[in-house]
C-alpha positions in Angstrom: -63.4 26.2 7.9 -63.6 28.5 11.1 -64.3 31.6 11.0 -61.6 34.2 11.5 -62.1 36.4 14.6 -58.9 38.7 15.1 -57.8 39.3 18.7 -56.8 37.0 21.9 -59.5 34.8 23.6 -58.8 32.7 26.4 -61.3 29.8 27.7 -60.7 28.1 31.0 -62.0 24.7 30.0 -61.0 22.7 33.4 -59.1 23.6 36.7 -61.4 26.7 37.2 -63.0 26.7 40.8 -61.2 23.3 41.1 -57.8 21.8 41.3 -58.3 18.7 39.1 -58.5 18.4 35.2 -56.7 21.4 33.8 -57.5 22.8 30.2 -57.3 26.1 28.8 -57.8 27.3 25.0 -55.5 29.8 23.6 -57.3 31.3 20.4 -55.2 33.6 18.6 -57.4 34.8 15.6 -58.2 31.3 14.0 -55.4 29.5 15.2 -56.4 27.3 18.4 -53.7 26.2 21.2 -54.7 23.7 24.1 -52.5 24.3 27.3 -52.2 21.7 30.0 -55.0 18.5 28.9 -55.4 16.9 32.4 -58.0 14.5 33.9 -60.8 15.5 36.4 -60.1 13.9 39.7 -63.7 13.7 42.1 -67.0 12.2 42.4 -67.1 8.6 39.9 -69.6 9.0 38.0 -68.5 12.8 37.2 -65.2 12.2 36.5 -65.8 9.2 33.8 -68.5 11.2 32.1 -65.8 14.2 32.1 -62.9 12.4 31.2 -64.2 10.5 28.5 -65.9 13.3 26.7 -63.7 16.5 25.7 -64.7 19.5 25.1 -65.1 20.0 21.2 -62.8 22.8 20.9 -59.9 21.3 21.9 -60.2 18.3 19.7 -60.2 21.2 17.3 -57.0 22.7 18.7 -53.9 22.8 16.2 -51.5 22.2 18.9 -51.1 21.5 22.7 -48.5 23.2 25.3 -48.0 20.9 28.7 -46.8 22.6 31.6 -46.0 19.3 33.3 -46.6 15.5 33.4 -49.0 15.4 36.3 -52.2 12.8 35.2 -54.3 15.9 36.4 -52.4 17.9 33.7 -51.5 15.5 31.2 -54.0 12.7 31.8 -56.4 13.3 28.8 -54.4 13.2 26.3 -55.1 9.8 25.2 -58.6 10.6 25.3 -57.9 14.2 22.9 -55.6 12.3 20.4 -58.2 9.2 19.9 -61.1 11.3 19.6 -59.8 13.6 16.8 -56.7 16.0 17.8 -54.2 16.3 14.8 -51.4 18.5 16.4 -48.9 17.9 18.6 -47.9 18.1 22.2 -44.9 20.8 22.9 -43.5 20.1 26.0 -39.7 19.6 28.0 -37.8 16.7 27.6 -38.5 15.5 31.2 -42.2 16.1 31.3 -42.0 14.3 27.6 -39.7 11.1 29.1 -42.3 10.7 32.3 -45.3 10.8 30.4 -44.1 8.0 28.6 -44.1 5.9 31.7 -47.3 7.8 33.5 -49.6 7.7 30.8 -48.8 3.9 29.9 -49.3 3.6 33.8 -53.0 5.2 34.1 -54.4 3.0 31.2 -53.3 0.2 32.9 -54.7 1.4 36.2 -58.0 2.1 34.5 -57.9 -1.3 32.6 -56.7 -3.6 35.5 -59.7 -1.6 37.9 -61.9 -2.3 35.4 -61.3 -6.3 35.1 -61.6 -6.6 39.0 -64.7 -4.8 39.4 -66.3 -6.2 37.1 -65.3 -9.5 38.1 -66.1 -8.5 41.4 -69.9 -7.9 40.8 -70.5 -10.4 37.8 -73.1 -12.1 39.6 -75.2 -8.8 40.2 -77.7 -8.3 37.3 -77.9 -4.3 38.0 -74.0 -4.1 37.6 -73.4 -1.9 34.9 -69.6 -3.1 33.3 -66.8 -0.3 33.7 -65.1 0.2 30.4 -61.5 2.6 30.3 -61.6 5.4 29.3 -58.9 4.8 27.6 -56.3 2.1 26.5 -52.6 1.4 26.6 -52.6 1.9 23.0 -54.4 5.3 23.6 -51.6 6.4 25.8 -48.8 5.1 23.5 -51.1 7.2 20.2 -50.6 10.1 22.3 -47.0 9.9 23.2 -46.2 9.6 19.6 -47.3 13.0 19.2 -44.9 14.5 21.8 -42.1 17.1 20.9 -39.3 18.2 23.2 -38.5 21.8 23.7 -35.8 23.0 25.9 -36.4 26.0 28.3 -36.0 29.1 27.3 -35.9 28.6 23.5 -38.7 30.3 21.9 -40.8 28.1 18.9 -43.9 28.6 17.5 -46.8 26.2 18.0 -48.6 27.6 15.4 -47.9 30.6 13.4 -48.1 34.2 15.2 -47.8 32.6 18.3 -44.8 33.0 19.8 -44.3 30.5 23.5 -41.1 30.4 26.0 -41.0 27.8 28.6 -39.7 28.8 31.9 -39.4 26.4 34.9 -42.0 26.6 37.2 -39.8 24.6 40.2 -43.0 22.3 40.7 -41.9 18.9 39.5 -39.2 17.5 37.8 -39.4 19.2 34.0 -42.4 21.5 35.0 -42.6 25.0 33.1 -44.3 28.4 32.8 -45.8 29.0 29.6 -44.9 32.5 28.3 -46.8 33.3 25.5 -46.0 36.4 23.2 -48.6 37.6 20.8 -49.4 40.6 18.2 -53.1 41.5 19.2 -55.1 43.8 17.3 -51.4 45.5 16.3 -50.0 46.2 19.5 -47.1 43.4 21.3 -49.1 41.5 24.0 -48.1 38.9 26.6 -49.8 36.1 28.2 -48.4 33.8 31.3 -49.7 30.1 32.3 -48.1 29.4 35.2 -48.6 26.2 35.7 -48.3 25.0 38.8 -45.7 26.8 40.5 -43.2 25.0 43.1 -41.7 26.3 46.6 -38.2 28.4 46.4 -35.8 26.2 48.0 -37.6 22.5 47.9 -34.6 20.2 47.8 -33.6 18.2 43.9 -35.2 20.2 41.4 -34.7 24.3 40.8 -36.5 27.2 42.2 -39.4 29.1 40.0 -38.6 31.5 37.1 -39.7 35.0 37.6 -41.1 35.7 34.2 -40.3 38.6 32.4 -42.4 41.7 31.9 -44.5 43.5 31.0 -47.1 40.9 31.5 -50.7 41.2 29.9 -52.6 38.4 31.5 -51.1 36.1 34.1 -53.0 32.6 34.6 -51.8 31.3 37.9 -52.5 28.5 39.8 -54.2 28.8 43.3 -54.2 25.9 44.4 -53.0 26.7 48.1 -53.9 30.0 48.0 -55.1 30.3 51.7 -52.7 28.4 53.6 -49.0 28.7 54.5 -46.7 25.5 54.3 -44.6 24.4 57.3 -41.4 25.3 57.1 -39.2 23.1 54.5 -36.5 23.7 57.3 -38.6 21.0 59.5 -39.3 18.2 56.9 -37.1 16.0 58.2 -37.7 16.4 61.9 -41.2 16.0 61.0 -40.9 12.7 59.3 -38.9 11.1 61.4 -41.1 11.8 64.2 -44.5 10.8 62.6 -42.5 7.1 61.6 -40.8 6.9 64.6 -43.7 6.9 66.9 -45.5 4.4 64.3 -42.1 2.3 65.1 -42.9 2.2 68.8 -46.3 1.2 68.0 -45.3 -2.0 66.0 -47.1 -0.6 62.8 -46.6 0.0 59.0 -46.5 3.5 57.7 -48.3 3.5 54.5 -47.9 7.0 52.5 -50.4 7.3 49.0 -47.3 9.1 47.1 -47.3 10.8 43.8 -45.0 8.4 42.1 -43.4 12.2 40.3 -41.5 14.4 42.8 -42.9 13.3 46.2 -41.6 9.8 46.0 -38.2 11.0 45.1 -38.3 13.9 47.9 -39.1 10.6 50.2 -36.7 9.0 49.6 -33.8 11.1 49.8 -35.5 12.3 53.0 -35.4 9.2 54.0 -32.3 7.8 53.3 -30.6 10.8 55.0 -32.5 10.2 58.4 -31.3 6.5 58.7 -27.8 7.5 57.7 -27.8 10.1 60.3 -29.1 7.5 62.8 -32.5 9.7 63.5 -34.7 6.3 62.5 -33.7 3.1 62.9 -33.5 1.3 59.7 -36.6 -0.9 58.9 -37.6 -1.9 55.3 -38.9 0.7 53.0 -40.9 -0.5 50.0 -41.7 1.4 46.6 -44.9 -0.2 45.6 -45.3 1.3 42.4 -43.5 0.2 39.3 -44.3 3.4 37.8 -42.4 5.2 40.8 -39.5 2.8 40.0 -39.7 4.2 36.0 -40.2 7.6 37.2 -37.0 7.6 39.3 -35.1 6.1 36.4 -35.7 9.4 34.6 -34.9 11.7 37.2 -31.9 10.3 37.3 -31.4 11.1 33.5 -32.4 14.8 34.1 -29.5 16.6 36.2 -30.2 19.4 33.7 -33.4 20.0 35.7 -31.7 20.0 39.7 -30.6 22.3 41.7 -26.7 23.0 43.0 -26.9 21.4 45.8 -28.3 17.8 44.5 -25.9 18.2 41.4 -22.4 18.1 43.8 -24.3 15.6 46.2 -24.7 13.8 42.7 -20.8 14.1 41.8 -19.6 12.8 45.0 -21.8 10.0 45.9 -23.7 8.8 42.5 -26.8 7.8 44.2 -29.7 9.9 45.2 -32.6 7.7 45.8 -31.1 4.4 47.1 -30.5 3.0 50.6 -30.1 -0.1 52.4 -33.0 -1.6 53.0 -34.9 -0.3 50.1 -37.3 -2.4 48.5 -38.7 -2.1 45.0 -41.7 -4.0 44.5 -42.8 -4.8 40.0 -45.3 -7.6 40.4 -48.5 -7.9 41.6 -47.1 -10.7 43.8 -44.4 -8.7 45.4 -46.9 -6.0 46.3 -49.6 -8.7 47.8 -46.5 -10.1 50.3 -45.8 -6.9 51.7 -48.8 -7.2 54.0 -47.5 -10.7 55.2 -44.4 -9.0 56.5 -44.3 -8.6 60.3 -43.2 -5.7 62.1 -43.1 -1.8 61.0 -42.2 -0.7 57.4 -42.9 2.2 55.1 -44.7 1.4 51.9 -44.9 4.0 49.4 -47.6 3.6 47.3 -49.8 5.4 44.0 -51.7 6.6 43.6 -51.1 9.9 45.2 -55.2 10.6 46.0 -55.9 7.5 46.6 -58.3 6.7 43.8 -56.7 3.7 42.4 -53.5 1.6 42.2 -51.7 -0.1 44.7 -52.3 1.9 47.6 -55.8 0.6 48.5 -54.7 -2.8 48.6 -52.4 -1.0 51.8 -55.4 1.2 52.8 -57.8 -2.1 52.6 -55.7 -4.1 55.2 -54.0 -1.3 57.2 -56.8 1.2 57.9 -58.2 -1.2 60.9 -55.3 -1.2 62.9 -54.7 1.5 65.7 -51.2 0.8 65.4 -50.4 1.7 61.6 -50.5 5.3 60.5 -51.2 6.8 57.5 -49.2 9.7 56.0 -50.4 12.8 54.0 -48.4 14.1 52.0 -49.5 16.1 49.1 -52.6 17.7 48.5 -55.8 15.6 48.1 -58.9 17.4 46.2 -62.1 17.0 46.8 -64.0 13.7 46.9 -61.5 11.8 46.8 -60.2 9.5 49.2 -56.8 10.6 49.9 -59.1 13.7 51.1 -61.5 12.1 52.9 -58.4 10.3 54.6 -56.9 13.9 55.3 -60.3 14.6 57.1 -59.8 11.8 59.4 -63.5 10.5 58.7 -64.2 7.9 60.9 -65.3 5.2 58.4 -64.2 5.4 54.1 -64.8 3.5 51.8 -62.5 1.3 49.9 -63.7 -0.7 46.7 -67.3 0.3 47.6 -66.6 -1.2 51.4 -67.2 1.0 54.4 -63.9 0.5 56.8 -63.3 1.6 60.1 -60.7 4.3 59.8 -58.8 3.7 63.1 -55.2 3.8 62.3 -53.4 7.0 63.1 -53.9 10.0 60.4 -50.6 12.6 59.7 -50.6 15.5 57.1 -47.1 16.9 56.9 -47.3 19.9 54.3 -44.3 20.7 54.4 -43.4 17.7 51.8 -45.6 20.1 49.0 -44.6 20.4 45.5 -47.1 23.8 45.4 -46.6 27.3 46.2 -48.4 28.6 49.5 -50.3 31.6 49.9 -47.3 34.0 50.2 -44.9 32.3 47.8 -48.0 32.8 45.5 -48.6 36.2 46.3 -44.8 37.0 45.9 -45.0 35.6 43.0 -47.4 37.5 41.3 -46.7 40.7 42.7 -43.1 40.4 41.2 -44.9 39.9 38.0 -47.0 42.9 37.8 -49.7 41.5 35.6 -51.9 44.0 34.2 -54.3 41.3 34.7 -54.8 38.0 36.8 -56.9 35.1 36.7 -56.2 32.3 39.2 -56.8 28.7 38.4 -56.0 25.2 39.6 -57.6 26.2 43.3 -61.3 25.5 45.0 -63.1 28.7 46.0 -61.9 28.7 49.9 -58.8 28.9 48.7 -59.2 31.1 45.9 -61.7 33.9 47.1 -59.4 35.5 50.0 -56.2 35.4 48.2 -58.3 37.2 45.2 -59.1 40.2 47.6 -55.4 40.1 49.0 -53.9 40.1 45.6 -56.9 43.1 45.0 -55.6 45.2 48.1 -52.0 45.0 46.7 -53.3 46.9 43.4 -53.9 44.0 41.4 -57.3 43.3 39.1 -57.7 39.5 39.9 -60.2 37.5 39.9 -61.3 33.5 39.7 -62.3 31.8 36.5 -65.5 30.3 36.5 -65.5 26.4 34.1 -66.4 27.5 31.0 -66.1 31.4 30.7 -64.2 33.3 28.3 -62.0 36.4 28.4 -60.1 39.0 25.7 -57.2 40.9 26.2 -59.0 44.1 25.3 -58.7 46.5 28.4 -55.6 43.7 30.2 
């Protein structure tokens, strides 16, 4: 039996001084909420030892909120549901439908990583055997815990807490959690944003402004330093980064969040060969799970904007072209280096850390010709980020490679808010308070004293700490 303790504490579990692995306790007197359960995403051996043991608390939690189905939000709850979690998981009906193909699709990542590494180095005594951290049944445990809940209908996790989902304009189902509360006697209000998307990214809708008054805003940082290029120049800018690859005779291979970015792609995509601005070569989706995930936008119109819902009406395709190639089988995927002459392969994962994409990276780095295309944000040790860096050697499957093909990072493709759509965004919300999140500190640290010098208290959670509403 826990002890009662009246008043509002919030614990940044994950995501604090970092972008990966977000987790944060809602304690309402004794009642427990997790939002947002994702996995840490960095060094190896640090993100197996944090992945496969949660916190204590949250096992404890009596119910989860997920702002969206990133793995780096969503990712661990296989791991919280196995290990003891009784509640349930209160989410939209997108973020619910993807996670039932994205969490399938990272316990089969992490089981068929496994089985070739350890194959791999089965004649080396000091080899220590990987083991998942978690299963396919895991994932499937977990999904059977999901609820839907619509935006903007208010429910009640657990009793006193009352929680709004707004959308947040990051991916396809993404939300803001508002979260209205009676502390101490007196009406308070608490805002998760999530992670917050760019006003006028094409397919999905712009951000919610949430309502006010605001108590506490949590919001993500995670580009809190840097200003996007134009969305206005996404095109121009891909065609020119493949075109020139074209020239060369090489493959454009792009690590591609199989939610959001892929679909972005390939709308972009499809628009530049019908407008004659690239020639048309093949384009591959090598990524079943990008296959599955484009299935379900396409049963979410709910969730776009006005101009992708009347493109929708009058040509009823988005995400299809000639010369598109969808690639299921391992075998499909393995021919794709065979084929001569330039192509784009989009691949997952979207860091770099596992999937398809490094059997692309493995054979394609080498070459001077090829190119490789950034475009989404990569944290830290990864090697989507070390690719982004343009190190001169990385290592794939524990193999130093030259890095000699050409290196691109197009921003403009970002699903996150930049510095001033984040600052715009919480100035409009006038939180009496403000923690940021979901950012490292060189990001974090000079938007904290920017947001300070426009009259806000803000600071950066630190892993672990602890704060009240007392004074917010």
């Amino acid at each position: 039996m826990r002890a009662r303790d009246d008043g509002v504490r919030l614990t940044f579990l994950g995501a604090a001084r970092e972008v990966t692995g977000s987790m944060l306790l809602l304690e309402v007197g004794d009642r427990r909420v997790v939002i947002d359960c994702g996995m840490f995403q960095g060094r190896r051996a640090e993100s197996r030892q944090r992945n496969r043991h949660l916190p204590r608390v949250a096992l404890d939690a009596d119910a989860v909120i997920l702002t969206h189905s990133h793995i780096d939000h969503s990712g661990s709850l296989p791991v919280l549901v196995r290990d003891g979690f009784a509640g349930v998981v209160h989410t939209t009906s997108a973020t619910r439908d993807l996670c039932a193909y994205m969490l399938r699709d990272a316990a089969r990542i992490q089981e068929a990583d496994a089985e070739y590494l350890n194959r791999k180095h089965a004649d080396d005594p000091s080899w220590e055997p990987i083991v998942p951290i978690y299963t396919e049944d895991d994932a499937l445990a977990a999904l059977d815990r999901f609820v839907a809940v619509p935006y903007h209908r208010r429910f009640e996790p657990v009793p006193g807490v009352s929680v709004t989902l707004l959308d947040a304009g990051h991916i396809l189902g993404s939300a803001q959690v508002v979260i209205d509360v009676v502390d101490r006697g007196a009406p308070r209000r608490v805002v998760v944003s999530g992670d917050l998307g760019r006003p006028g990214l094409p397919i999905i809708r712009d951000p919610e402004t949430p309502p006010r008054p605001i108590d506490l805003l949590v919001m993500e940082s995670t580009y809190g330093n840097r200003v996007h290029a134009p969305i206005a120049g996404m095109h121009d800018d891909l065609a020119r980064v493949i075109g020139a690859t074209i020239e060369r005779g090489g493959k454009v291979v792009i690590p591609a969040f199989a939610v959001g970015r892929t679909q972005e792609l390939l709308v972009a995509l499809g628009e530049l060969f019908r407008t004659g601005a690239l020639p048309r070569i093949p384009v591959y989706i090598d990524s079943p799970l990008a296959i599955d995930v484009t299935t379900v936008f396409q049963l979410h119109p709910e969730c776009f904007d006005a101009p992708t819902r009347r493109r929708l009406d009058e040509d009823g395709e988005l995400f299809r072209f000639a010369g598109l190639h969808v690639t299921r089988t391992r075998e499909e995927s393995m021919a794709i280096n065979a084929q001569g002459g330039p192509a784009v392969i989009l691949a997952g994962s979207g860091m770099a850390e596992g999937g398809r994409v490094l059997h692309h990276l493995r054979n394609l780095v080498g070459d001077p010709r090829n190119t490789v295309l950034i475009v989404g944000f990569m944290a830290q040790h990864t090697l989507g980020r070390r690719l982004a860096e343009r190190r001169p050697r990385v290592k794939i499957w524990g193999v130093e490679r030259d890095l000699l093909a050409e290196v691109q990072v197009l921003d403009a493709f970002s699903a996150h808010a930049d510095r001033d759509d984040l600052i715009a965004y919480a100035t409009t919300a006038e939180p009496r308070r403000l923690i940021l999140v979901h950012g490292e500190p060189e990001e974090q640290d000079p938007l904290v004293a920017t947001l300070t010098g426009r009259g806000l208290r803000a600071h950066a959670a630190e892993r672990g700490e602890t704060v009240t509403l007392d004074g917010a």
